[in-house]
C-alpha positions, -999 to 999 in steps of 0.1 A, spaced: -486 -460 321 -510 -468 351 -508 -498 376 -541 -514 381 -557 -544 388 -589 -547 362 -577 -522 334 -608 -513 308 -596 -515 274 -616 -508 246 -623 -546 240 -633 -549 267 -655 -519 272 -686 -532 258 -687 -560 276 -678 -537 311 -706 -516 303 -733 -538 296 -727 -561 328 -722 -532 355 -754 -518 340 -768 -548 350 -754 -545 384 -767 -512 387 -801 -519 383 -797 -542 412 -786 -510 427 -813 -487 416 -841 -515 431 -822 -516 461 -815 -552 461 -775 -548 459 -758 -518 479 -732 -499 460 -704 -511 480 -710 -546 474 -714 -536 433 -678 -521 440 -665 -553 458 -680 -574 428 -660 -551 402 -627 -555 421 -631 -592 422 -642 -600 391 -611 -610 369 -631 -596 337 -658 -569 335 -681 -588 316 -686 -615 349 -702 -586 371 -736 -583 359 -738 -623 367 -718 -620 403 -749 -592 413 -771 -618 404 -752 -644 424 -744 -622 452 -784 -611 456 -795 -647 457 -772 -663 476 -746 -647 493 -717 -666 487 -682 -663 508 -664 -635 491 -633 -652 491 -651 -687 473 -669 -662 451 -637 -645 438 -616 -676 436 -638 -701 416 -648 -670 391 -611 -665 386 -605 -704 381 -633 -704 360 -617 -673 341 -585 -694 337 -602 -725 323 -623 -702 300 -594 -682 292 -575 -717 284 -605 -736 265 -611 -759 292 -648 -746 304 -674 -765 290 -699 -736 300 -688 -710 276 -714 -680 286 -713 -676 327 -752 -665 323 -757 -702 313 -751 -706 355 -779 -707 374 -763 -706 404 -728 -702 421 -734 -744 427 -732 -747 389 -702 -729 386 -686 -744 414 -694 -781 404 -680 -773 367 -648 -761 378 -643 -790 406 -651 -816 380 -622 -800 355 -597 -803 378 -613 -837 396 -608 -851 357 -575 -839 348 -585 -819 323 -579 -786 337 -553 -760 334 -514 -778 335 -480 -766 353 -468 -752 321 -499 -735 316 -498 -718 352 -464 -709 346 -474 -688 316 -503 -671 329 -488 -638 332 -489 -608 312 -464 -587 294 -469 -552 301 -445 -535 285 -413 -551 262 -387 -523 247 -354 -515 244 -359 -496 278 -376 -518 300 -396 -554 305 -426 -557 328 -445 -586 332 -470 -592 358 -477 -627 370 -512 -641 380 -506 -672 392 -475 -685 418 -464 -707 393 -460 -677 372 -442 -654 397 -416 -681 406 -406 -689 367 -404 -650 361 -383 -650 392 -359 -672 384 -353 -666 345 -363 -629 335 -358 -614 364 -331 -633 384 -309 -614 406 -295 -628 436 -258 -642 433 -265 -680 443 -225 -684 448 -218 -713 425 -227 -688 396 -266 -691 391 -289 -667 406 -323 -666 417 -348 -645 431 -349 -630 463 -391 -622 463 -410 -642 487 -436 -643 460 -412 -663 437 -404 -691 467 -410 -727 458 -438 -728 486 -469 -709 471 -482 -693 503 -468 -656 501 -479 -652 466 -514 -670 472 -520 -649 506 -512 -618 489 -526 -619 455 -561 -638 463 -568 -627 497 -554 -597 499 -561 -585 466 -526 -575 457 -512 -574 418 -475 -577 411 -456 -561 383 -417 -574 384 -393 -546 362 -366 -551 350 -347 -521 333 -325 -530 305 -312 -495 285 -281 -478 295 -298 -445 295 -328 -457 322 -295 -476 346 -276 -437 340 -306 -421 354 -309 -449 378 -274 -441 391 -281 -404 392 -311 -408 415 -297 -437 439 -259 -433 435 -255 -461 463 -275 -486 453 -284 -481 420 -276 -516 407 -302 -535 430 -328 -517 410 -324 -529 379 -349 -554 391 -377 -543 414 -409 -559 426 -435 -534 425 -470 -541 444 -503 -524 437 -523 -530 473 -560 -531 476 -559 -490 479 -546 -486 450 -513 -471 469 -474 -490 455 -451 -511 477 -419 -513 463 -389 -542 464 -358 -543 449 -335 -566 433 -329 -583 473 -357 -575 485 -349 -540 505 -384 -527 510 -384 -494 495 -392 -458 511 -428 -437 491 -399 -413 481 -375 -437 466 -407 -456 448 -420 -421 434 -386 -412 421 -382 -448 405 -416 -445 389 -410 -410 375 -380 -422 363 -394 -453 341 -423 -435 332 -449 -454 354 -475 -443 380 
């Protein structure tokens, strides 16, 4: 199984190909450079926003950071049945969108707690292993403290030890949205995968039951374990081969 960010599925694949050829007739008439198309891709939360964010982009040149978090806010409210504008085209400008989504959450109406604590996806749930990757910080700090709680509290609850799953929002928030970093937390939960586990890191095997595993811009893996010991590219490669992830 691969770690990304915007994973195509074949749902989704229509959609993707439709909208980035869009984009890449902006391209071809050399109104949009292909490094901003590729910016655009990475930021867009679903493939079938891109062809709209190349229009935005040529016209207006919006803040990148704005651009990629209202169209994820929009996203969520879409995603949630809150957007009153159900087809982005139906924007004529990044104004529009921008005034929809500020008056959803100006009325209330918009996305709740509970439903920001369950935006998070399960990536994989088997006898061997659970992986869920959170996309909001409300999300990553209720994964924290019940799925993937670790850290021995001393009166005989635990919690997390992530930054990411704190109470203040500020580590998840600066890493995910401006520094375009994903977050898959693992937890292993076969005794076969904790025997290998043992094999491979006879010392501190049982830290790694839980890990924190983060997919930076690059594409390259940071790596965190059950108390948050920053992991070595060796130690993350053999963890990885050994849970069958890449």
């Amino acid at each position: 199984m691969n770690l990304n960010r915007n994973k195509i599925t074949s749902k989704n694949k229509q959609y993707y190909l439709e909208s980035v050829k869009q984009a890449k007739q902006y391209v071809q008439q050399g109104k949009l450079s292909t490094e901003d198309l590729q910016t655009l891709i990475k930021i867009s939360p679903e493939p079938k926003y891109v062809g709209w964010l190349a229009k935005v982009w040529i016209k207006e040149e919006p803040d990148i950071d704005d651009l990629r978090n209202y169209i994820e806010e929009y996203d969520t409210f879409a995603k949630k049945g809150k957007a009153k504008t159900k087809d982005i085209f139906q924007f004529k400008s990044f104004e529009d969108l921008k005034n929809e989504v500020d008056d959803i959450n100006q009325s209330g109406e918009g996305v709740s707690v509970k439903d920001l604590e369950s935006d998070y996806d399960v990536v994989v749930d088997n006898e061997d292993l659970y992986i869920a990757s959170p996309h909001t910080h409300e999300a990553s700090r209720k994964l924290g403290l019940s799925q993937f709680a670790f850290r021995d509290c001393g009166d005989g609850s635990k919690d997390s030890a992530w930054c990411t799953t704190y109470k203040a929002p500020d580590h998840f928030n600066s890493y995910y949205y401006s520094r375009n970093v994903t977050f898959y937390y693992v937890k292993v939960k076969s005794d076969r995968l904790m025997q290998e586990l043992e094999k491979a890191f006879p010392d501190n095997w049982k830290q790694l039951v839980v890990s924190a595993i983060a997919v930076l811009e690059d594409g390259q893996l940071d790596m965190y374990d059950g108390l948050d010991k920053q992991q070595s590219p060796s130690n993350i490669k053999k963890f990885t081969d050994i849970i069958g992830i890449s």
